[in-house]
N, C-alpha and C positions, 0 to 999 in steps of 0.2 A: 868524631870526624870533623870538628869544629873549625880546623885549620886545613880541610881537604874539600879539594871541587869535583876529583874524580876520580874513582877508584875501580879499576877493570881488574878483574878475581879468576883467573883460570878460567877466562871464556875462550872459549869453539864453535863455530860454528860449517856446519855441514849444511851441504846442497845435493841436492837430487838432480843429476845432470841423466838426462835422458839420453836410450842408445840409439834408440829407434828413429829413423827419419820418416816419420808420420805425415801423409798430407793428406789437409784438411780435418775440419772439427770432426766429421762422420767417421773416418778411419780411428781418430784417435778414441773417439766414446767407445765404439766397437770393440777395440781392441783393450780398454781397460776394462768392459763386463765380459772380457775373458780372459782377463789377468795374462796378456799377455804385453804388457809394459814392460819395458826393463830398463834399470837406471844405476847408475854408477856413481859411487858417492864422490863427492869431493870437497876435502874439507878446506874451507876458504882458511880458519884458524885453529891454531890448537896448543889451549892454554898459557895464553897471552894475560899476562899480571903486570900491574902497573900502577903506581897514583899520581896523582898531580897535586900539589897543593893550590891553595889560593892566590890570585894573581902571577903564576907563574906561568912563563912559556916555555912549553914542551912542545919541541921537534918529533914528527913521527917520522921516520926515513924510511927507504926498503926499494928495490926495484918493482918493474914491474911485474906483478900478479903477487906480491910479499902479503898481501892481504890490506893492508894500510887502508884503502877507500872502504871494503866490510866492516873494518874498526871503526871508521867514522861513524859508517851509518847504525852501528849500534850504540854507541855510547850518544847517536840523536835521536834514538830509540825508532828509526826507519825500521829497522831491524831486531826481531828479541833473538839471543845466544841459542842455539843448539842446548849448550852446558855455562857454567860459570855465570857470574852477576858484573852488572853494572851499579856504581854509584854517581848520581851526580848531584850537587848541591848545590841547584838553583837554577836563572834562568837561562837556556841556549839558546844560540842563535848561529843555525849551520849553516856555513859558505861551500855547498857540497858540486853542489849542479844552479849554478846561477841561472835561471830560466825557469827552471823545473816548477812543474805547478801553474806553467802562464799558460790564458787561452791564446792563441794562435791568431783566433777569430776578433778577438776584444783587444778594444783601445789600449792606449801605455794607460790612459786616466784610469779604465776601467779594472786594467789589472796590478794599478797600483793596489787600491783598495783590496780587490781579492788575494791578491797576495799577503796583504797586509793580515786581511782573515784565515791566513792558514797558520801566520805567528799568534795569533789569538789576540790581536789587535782591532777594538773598534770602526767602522766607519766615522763617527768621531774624532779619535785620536788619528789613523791615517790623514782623513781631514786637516789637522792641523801643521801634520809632515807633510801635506803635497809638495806644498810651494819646493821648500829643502830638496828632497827627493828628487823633482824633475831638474831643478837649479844644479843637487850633485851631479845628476845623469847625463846632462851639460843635452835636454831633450825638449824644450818647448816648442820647439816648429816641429816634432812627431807627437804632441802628446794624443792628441786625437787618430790616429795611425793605427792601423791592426798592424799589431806583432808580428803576424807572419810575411808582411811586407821590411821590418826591420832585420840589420845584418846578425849576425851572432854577435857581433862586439856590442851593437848596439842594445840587445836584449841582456849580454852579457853587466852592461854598465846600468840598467833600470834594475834589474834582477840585486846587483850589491849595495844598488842606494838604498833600496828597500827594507834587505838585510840588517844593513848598518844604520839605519834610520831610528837606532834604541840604542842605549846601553845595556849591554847584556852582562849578567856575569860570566859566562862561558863563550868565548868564540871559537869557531871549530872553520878554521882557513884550510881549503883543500884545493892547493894548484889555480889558483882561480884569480891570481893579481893578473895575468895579461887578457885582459878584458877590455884595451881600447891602446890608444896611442901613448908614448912615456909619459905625456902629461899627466895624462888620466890615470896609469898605475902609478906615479908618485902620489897622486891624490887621494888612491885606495891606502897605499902606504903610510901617506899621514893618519888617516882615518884611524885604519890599527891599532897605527902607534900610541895616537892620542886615547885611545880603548885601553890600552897597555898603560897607560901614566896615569890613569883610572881604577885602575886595580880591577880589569877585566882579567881574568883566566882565557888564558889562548891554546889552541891547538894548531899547531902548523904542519902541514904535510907539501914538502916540496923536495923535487928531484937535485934543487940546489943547494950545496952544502956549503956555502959563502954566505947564506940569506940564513941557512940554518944558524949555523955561527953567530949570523951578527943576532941575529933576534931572542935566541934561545940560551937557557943557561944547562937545561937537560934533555934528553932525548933516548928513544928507545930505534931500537932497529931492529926491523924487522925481515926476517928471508923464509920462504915460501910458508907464509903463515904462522910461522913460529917465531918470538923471540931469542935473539942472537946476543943481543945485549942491552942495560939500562943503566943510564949514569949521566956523568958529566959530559958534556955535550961536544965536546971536543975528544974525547978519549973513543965515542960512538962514533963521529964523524971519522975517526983512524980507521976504526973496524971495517966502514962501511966503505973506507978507500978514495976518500975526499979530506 
């Protein structure tokens, strides 16, 4: 697999969606030491095949509930498969839930670095990204500022400097470029692209099939969890009705 970053093998995965409208924690212990829980399966995917190779950008498409956001999060190993394997060969860096993982309560300063510590990044090396970071996040009059005072765009655009504050061999883009005003999504957009003329591996998942086009050479489509098609990127985009 020397010339492949990502290889998804007849993965599924299933959820235990619960029937019962249980309230509070005492009802629900109760009622599972007398087996009387009931849940209903639902399979988010099923047997979904695909690779990627190296430095390429692959489109994920599909409407809503297609499963596409469960694929990401497993192929960012959020998630391990019900059935089926993942491959990936080397480093990720997932643009899934920009925010996700910040304290609410703690500084932009403070949860640079702890963010930093969830990519398995130094105090150190963040250290040496600050400056960069808050400079892309366009944020030094909040840097001191608890998060839960800052807007969504605002957390949205600390959350992708962070992200992007490495060169990764895999990026994994999910709906996540309107993060602030056009300035600032041209600015996520350069970043990408410059990832992309680096021979970064990209994942893109977006509802736009003009963005799919321009950036993508292949893409898979997906509808209610299963693959509908894999190929040329414009022959999926026909399927998908864009």
């Amino acid at each position: 697999m020397s010339d492949v970053a990502i290889s998804v093998e007849n993965v599924s995965m299933r959820f235990n969606l619960s029937k019962d409208k249980v309230i509070g924690l005492k009802e629900y212990i109760v009622k599972g030491l007398k087996r009387q829980l009931f849940y209903e399966e639902f399979w988010a995917l099923r047997d979904v095949s695909f690779s990627v190779k190296k430095g390429e950008v692959f489109g994920i498409i599909g409407l809503n509930g297609a499963g596409k956001s469960t694929l990401l999060k497993i192929i960012a190993g959020v998630f391990k498969p019900t059935n089926g394997s993942v491959y990936v060969g080397g480093e990720i860096s997932p643009l899934l839930e920009l925010g996700a993982g910040f304290d609410p309560e703690s500084s932009a300063r403070d949860n640079v670095y702890m963010n930093g510590a969830m990519y398995g990044h130094t105090k150190k090396f963040m250290a040496s990204k600050y400056r960069e970071i808050i400079d892309f996040a366009e944020l030094w009059d909040f840097e001191d500022v608890a998060l839960k005072n800052f807007s969504s765009g605002m957390m949205g655009r600390l959350g992708f400097a962070v992200a992007t504050s490495v060169q990764p061999d895999i990026l994994i883009v999910d709906e996540i470029l309107g993060v602030g005003d056009y300035k600032f999504m041209a600015k996520c957009e350069e970043r990408i692209n410059n990832m992309i003329s680096n021979n970064t591996t990209v994942l893109l998942v977006t509802h736009n099939t003009d963005k799919i086009k321009e950036m993508c050479s292949r893409a898979v489509l997906l509808e209610k969890g299963q693959v509908v098609c894999v190929g040329d990127v414009d022959e999926v985009c026909k399927v998908y009705g864009g």
